[in-house]
N, C-alpha and C positions, 0 to 999 in steps of 0.2 A: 326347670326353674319354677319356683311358686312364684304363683300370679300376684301381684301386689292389690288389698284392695284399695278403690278409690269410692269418697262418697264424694257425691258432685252436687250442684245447684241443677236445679228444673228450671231455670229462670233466661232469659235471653241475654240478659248481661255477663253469663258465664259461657254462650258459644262459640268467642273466639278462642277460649282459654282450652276447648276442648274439642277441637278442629282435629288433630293430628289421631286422637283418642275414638276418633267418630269416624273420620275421611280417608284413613291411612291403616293399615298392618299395625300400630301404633297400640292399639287397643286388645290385640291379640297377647299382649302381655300383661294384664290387668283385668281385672274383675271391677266393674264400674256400675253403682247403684245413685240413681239421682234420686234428690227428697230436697230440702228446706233447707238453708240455714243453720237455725238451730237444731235440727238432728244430725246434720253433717258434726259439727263439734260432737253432740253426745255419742257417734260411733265412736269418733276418737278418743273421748275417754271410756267407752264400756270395753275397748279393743276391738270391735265391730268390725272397723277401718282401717286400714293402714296412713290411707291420705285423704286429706279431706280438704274443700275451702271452706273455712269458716269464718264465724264472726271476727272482728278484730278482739274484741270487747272477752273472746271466751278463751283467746289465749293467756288470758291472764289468771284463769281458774283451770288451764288441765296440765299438771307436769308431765316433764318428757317430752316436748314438742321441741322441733327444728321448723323453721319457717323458708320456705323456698325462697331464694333473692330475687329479687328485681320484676314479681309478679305481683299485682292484686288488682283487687275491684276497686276504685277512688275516684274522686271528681273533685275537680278547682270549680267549682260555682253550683250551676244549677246541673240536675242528675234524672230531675225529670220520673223514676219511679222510685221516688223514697218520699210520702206526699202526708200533710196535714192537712185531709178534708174536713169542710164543716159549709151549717149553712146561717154561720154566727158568726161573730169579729171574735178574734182570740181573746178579748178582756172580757168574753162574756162565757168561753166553756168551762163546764164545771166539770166533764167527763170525755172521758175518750176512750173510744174502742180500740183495741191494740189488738193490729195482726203481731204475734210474736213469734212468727218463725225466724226473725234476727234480733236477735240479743243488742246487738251494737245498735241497730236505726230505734229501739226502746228506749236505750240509753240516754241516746241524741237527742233525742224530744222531748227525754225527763232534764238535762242542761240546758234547751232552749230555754224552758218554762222557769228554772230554777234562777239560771243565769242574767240570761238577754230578754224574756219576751216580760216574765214579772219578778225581776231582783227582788222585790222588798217585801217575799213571801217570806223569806229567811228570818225576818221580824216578825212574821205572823203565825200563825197558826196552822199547823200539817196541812188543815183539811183545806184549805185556803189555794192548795194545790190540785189541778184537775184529778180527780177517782180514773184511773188506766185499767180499762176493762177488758178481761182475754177476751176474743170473738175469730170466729172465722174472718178471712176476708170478701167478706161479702157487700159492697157499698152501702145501698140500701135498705138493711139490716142492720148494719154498725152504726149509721146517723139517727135511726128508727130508734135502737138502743140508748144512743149517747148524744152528746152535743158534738163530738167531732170522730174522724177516723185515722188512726194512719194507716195507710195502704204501702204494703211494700212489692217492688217487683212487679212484675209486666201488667195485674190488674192496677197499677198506676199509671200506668203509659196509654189507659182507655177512658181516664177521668175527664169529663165535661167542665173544662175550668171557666167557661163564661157561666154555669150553673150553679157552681161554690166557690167559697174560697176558698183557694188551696195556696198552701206555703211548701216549698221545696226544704227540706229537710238541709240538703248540702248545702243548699244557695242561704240558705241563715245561719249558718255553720262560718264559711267563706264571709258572710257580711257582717260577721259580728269579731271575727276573729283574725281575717285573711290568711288564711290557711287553708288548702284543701283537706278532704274527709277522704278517709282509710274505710270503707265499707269492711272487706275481708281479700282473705289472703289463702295460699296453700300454705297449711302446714302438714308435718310426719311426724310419726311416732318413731321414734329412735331404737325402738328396742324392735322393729317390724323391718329395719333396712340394717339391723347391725350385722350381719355375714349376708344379707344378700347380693347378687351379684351385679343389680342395676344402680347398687347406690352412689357410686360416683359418678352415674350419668344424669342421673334425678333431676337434678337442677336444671338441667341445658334440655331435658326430653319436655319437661315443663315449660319452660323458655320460647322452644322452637315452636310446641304447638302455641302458643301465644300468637308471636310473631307470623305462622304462617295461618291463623284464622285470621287476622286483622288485613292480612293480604288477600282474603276471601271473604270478604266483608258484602259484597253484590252478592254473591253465594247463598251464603247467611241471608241477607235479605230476601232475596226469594223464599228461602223454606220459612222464616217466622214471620212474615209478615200476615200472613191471614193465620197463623197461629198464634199470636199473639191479638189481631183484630187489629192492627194498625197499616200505615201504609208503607211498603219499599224504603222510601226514601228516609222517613222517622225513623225505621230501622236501623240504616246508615247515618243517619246524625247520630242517634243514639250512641252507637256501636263507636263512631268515630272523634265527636265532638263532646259529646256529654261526657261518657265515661274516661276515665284514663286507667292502662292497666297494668304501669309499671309502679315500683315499691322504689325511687328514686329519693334523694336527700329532701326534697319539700313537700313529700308524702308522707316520707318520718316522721319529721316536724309538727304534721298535723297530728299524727298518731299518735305521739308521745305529751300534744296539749291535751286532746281526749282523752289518755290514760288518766291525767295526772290532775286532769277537771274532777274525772270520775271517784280519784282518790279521794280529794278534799271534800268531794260530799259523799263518802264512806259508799258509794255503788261498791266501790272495790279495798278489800282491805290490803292489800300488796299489792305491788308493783314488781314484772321482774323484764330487762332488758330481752328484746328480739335474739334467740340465736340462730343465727342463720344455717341453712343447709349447705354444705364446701361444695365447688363445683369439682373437686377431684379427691381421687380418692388418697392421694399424702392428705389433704387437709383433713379425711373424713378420721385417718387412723390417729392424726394429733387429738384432732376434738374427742375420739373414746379413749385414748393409749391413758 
């Protein structure tokens, strides 16, 4: 049987999702490369990939994508590593260094600013909008650089928040809109499971390691806690309280206002509905027949 590929996150907020793929025989059928974000999407369109988590935000630029049901990375509030560092009040940045290994938490910063933090730029003038600067994520480099940072992923979960101010990306998301945020999700490439032999199990092989990392959640905290530089138990809020990791109907909800924010201020020039991955294989042969 060819191995399916998988490009995966590097980040601690994708461990439970790949519990079964790391801790189990599970992984023995799969060829599994971890990187970023934003390169996770670009295997899946240069064909690199077979399966990838990606952005939310990049499913809407790669055809040919099936999205796995009832997984992803999302939060109803605060997320804790998706962060606006600075050591100014928001009415005063003119620039910001953008880590951009996620397309989506870019996005989301550029609707804060547009929407909720300064509405009445839309009357003013482009530049009137903070200059988003690429940069490593490097803290101290990025504020050195710019008036602010955004940090994504686990070097946010080490930020000194009595030091700056820091705003939570999802938690102003959540308080300007009350809806949770769609971080990213697994999607496939269709034409990489059309005769193979795992595709009507896909869904439930994803599913299970979900379910059974979040059951090993102490686990997980022991191995990332000093790899990430935080404590045990942050780990386990994190993992359990901050994040949510299922793609449920008020998850949608949120994903479908972020699409259609994104729209209206041409981030995105289409829009096409999620289609989901069948958990069996009659559904998978109706969706190609």
């Amino acid at each position: 049987m060819k191995r399916l590929r998988i490009s995966a996150i590097s980040f601690l907020n994708t461990a439970p999702l790949m519990w079964d793929f790391e801790h189990s025989n599970r992984g023995q059928d799969f060829d599994i490369a971890y990187t970023v974000p934003a390169a996770c999407a670009e295997a899946l369109r240069a064909g690199t990939a077979d399966i990838g988590i990606i952005p939310a935000i990049s499913y809407q630029t790669i055809p040919d994508l099936v999205v796995i049901p009832e997984v992803a990375i999302a939060a109803d509030g605060a997320v804790r590593s998706i962060l606006l560092v600075s050591t100014i009040g928001i009415e005063r940045i003119a620039s910001v260094a953008v880590d951009t290994s996620s397309r989506t938490s870019v996005g989301l910063l550029q609707i804060l600013f547009t929407k909720f933090w300064r509405p009445d730029v839309e009357t003013r003038h482009a530049s009137s909008l903070p200059n988003f600067v690429p940069m490593q994520p490097d803290l101290d480099r990025m504020l050195q650089a710019c008036d602010a940072a955004l940090l994504i992923g686990d070097p946010a979960l080490t930020v000194d928040r009595d030091r700056y101010h820091v705003l939570d990306l999802a938690e102003e998301w959540h308080r300007h809109t009350g809806k949770p945020f769609v971080f990213a999700f697994w999607a496939v490439r269709k034409a990489a499971i059309a005769d193979h032999p795992l595709r009507g199990e896909l869904a439930g092989i994803f599913q299970r390691s979900r379910d059974h990392g979040l059951a090993n959640v102490d686990t997980l905290a022991r191995e990332w806690a000093r790899r990430v530089g935080v404590s045990e138990q942050a780990v386990k809020r994190y993992l359990t309280s901050d994040i949510s990791y299922v793609l449920d109907d008020a998850n949608l909800e949120g994903l479908d206002l972020f699409c259609k924010v994104l729209a209206e201020q041409r981030v995105l020039s289409q829009l096409r509905e999620l289609d989901f991955l069948p958990n069996s294989l009659t559904m998978w042969r109706s969706l190609v027949g």
